[in-house]
N, C-alpha and C positions, 0 to 999 in steps of 0.2 A: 332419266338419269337420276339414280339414285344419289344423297348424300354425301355419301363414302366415295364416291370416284366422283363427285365434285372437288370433293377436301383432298385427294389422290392425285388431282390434276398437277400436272407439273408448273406453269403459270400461276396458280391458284396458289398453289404449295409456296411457290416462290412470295408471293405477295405477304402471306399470313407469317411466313418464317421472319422475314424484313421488318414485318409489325411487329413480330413478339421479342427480337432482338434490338428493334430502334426505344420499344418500352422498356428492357429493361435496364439498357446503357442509361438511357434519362431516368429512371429511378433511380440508379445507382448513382451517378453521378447529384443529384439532387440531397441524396441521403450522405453522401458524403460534406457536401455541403452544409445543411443541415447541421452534421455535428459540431464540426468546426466554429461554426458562428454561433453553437450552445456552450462552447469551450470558452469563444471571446466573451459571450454575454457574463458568464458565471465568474469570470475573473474579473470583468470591469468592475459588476457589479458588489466587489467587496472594497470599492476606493470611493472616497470620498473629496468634495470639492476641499473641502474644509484640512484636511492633511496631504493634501495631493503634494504641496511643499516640501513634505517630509518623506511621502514616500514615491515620489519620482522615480528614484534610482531604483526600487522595484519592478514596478511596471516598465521602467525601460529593458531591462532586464529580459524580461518575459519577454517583450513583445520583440523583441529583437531576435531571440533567439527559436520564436515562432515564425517558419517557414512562411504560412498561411496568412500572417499581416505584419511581415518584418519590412515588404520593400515599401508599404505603404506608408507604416510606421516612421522610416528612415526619413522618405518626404516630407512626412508630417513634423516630425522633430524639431528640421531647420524653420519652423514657421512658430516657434515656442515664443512667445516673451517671459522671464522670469520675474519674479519680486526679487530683484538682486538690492543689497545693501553697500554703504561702503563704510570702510574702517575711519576713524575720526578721531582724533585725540583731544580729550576734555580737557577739566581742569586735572591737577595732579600726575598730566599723563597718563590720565587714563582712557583707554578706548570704549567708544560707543560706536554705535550703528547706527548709519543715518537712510533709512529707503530712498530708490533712485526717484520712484515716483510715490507719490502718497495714495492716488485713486486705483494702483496696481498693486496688489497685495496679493493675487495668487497668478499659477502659472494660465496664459492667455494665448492665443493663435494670434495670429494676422489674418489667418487664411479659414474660410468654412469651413470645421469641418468634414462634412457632406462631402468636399471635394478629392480630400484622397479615401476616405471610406465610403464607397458608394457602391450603388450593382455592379459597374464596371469590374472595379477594386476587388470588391467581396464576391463577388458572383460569377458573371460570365467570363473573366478570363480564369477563373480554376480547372475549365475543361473544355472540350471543344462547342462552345454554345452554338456557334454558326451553323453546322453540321445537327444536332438538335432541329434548331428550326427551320433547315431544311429538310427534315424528313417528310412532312407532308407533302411536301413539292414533288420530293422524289415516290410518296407511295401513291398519290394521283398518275404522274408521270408513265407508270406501271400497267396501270391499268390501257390507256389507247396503244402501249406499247407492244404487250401479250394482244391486245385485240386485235390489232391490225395485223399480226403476225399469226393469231392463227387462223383470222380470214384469209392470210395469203398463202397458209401450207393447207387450207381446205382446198380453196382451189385449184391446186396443185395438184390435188388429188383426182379431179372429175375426169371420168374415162366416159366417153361418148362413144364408144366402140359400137358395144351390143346397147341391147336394150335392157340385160340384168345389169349391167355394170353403171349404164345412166343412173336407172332407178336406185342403186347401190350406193354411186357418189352420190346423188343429191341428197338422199338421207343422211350420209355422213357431214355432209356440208350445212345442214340444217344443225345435227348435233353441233360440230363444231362452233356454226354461230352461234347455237347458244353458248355453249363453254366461254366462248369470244367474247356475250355480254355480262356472264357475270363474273370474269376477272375484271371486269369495268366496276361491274359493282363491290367485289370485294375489295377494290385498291382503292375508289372515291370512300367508300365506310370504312376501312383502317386507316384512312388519314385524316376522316372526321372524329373518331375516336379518342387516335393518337392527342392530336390537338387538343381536343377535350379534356384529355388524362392531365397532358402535361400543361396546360395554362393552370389548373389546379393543384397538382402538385409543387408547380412553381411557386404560386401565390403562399401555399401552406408552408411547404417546405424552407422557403429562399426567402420569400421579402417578407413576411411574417415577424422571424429573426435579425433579418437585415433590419430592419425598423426599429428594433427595440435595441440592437448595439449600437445604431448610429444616434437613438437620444441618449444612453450611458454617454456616450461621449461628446456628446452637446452640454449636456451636464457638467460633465467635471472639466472641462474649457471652455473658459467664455470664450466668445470672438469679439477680436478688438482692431481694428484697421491699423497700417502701420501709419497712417497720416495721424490718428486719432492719439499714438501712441508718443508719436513726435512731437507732436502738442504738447503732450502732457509734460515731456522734458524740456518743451522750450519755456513752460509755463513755471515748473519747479529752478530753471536758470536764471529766468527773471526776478523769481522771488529770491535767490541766493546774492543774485546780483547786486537787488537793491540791499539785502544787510551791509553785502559788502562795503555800497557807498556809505551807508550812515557808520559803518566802521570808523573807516577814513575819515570822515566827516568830521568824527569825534574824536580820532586819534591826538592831534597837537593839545585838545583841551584836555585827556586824559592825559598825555605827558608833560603840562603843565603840572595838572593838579598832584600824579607821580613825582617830578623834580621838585614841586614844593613841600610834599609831605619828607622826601628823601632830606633833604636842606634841615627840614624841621627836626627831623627825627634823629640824625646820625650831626649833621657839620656842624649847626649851632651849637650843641654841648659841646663835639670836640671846641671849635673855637673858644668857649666861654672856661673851658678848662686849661687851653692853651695861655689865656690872658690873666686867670688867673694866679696861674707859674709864673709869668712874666712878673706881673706886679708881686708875686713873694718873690722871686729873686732880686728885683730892683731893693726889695725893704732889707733883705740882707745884704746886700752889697752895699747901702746907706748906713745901716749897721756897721760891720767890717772899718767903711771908710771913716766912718763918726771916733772907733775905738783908736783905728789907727794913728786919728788927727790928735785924741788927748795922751798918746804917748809921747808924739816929739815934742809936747809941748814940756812936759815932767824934767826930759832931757835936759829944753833948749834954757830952763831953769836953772840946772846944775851948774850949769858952765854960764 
C-alpha cells in the first residue's frame, strides 16, 4: 500500500481533516486572544499609581466601553475604595478638605484583583475552551472507531465460495487490517500532536500576557480588606471624637474668657461714658438750680 491511498483513505482522510481544522480553530482563537490582552496590556500600561486619582474617569471610560473586559470591569468597579474628602468650613468661612482616611490616599479594592481578571475572565470564556480540550479525546476516540468499523466491513466482505474468492477476501481483509491499524495510528499521533501544539501556543500566546496585565493591575490597586478599611474609619472617628470632647471641655472656659473680654471691650466704656453724662448733667442741673435760687432772692429784696 502505497502513500497516497493511505492519505486517500476515507478514515484516514477523515482523521487528518479534523486535526488540521481542530489546529486551526485553536490558533485562531488563541490569536485573537492574544491581541486583545496586547490591547489591555498597552493601555494599562500608560496609567500610573501616582495619578490614577486623576485619571480614573479615563480608564473607566475605556474599559467600559471595551467589550473584551467591560463585564469584568463592571464587577471590579463596585469593589473600589476611593480617597474621598469632605468639605469643612474654616475660619473666615472658608472651605478645606479634610480626607476620610489618612492611610488611604489612592484608589484601593477590597477584593484581589486576580479574581475578576483571571484565565477564567480573560481566557477561556472568550471562546469555546471546553471543546478545544476535548479534541484530543475526540481524535483518539477516531481512531478504535474507523478500526473496528473497518475490521467489520472487511469481514463482510469474505466469500468462502470457491477457493479464488477465499484467497481473494483474505487478502483484502489483511489489507483492510492494516488500513484498520493505521487510522489507529494516525488519530493516537494527531492527538499527541494536537496537544503538543496547543499546551504551547497556550502558554505563549494566552498566559504569557495574561500575567503581565494582571500585575499592571496589581500595580495601580493596592488591595486593602474591607475589615481593614473599617478600621481605619473607626480609627479616624475616634480621633475626631476625642477633639470633639476637649472642645466641649473647653467651651464654658472659652465663653468665659469670650464674655469677659466682651464686658471688657464694649460695656465698660459704654457704662463709664454713661456715668459720666450722668454726673455732667447732675453739675448742670446744680448749676441751673444755684442760679435759679439767687434770683428770688434779688426779688424777695425788693419787696
Amino acid at each position: 500500500m502505497t502513500l497516497m491511498q493511505i492519505l486517500t483513505d476515507i478514515p484516514i482522510l477523515i482523521v487528518i481533516t479534523l486535526f488540521l481544522c481542530s489546529i486551526l480553530f485553536c490558533i485562531n482563537k488563541y490569536f485573537y486572544v492574544n491581541k486583545n490582552l496586547k490591547i489591555l496590556k498597552l493601555f494599562l500600561s500608560n496609567f500610573k499609581k501616582t495619578d490614577l486619582n486623576f485619571r480614573f474617569k479615563e480608564i473607566d471610560e475605556w474599559m467600559s466601553i471595551n467589550p473584551y473586559v467591560s463585564a469584568s470591569w463592571l464587577e471590579f468597579k463596585n469593589t473600589l475604595v476611593f480617597s474621598e474628602s469632605i468639605p469643612l468650613k474654616g475660619q473666615n468661612n472658608n472651605l478645606t478638605y479634610k480626607e476620610v482616611s489618612t492611610t488611604v490616599q489612592n484608589i484601593q479594592t477590597t477584593v484581589d484583583p486576580l479574581y475578576f481578571f483571571d484565565e477564567s475572565t480573560l481566557i477561556t470564556s472568550k471562546f469555546n475552551f471546553p471543546f478545544i480540550q476535548s479534541m484530543p479525546t475526540i481524535l483518539t476516540g477516531c481512531g478504535p472507531l474507523f478500526t473496528f468499523l473497518n475490521i467489520a466491513i472487511a469481514f463482510g466482505r469474505i466469500d468462502f465460495s470457491t477457493q479464488e474468492k477465499t484467497i481473494s477476501s483474505v487478502s483484502s481483509l489483511m489489507s483492510s487490517m492494516q488500513t484498520a491499524a493505521l487510522v489507529s495510528v494516525f488519530a493516537v499521533g494527531s492527538s499527541l500532536i494536537f496537544l503538543l501544539i496547543e499546551k504551547l501556543l497556550y502558554n505563549k500566546l494566552c498566559k504569557r500576557p495574561l500575567y503581565a496585565v494582571q500585575d499592571l493591575i496589581a500595580k495601580l490597586f493596592d488591595n486593602i480588606s474591607s475589615e481593614k478599611f473599617l478600621l481605619e474609619l473607626l480609627k479616624e472617628t475616634k480621633i475626631q471624637n476625642n477633639t470633639l470632647q476637649h472642645l466641649i471641655g473647653e467651651l464654658p472656659e472659652n465663653f468665659k474668657l469670650g464674655l469677659n473680654s466682651g464686658i471688657a471691650g464694649n460695656l465698660v466704656p459704654y457704662l463709664e461714658n454713661l456715668i459720666y453724662g450722668m454726673n455732667l448733667l447732675n453739675k448742670q442741673m446744680k448749676e441751673v438750680a444755684k442760679s435759679q435760687k439767687s434770683d428770688t432772692d434779688e426779688v424777695d429784696e425788693l419787696f
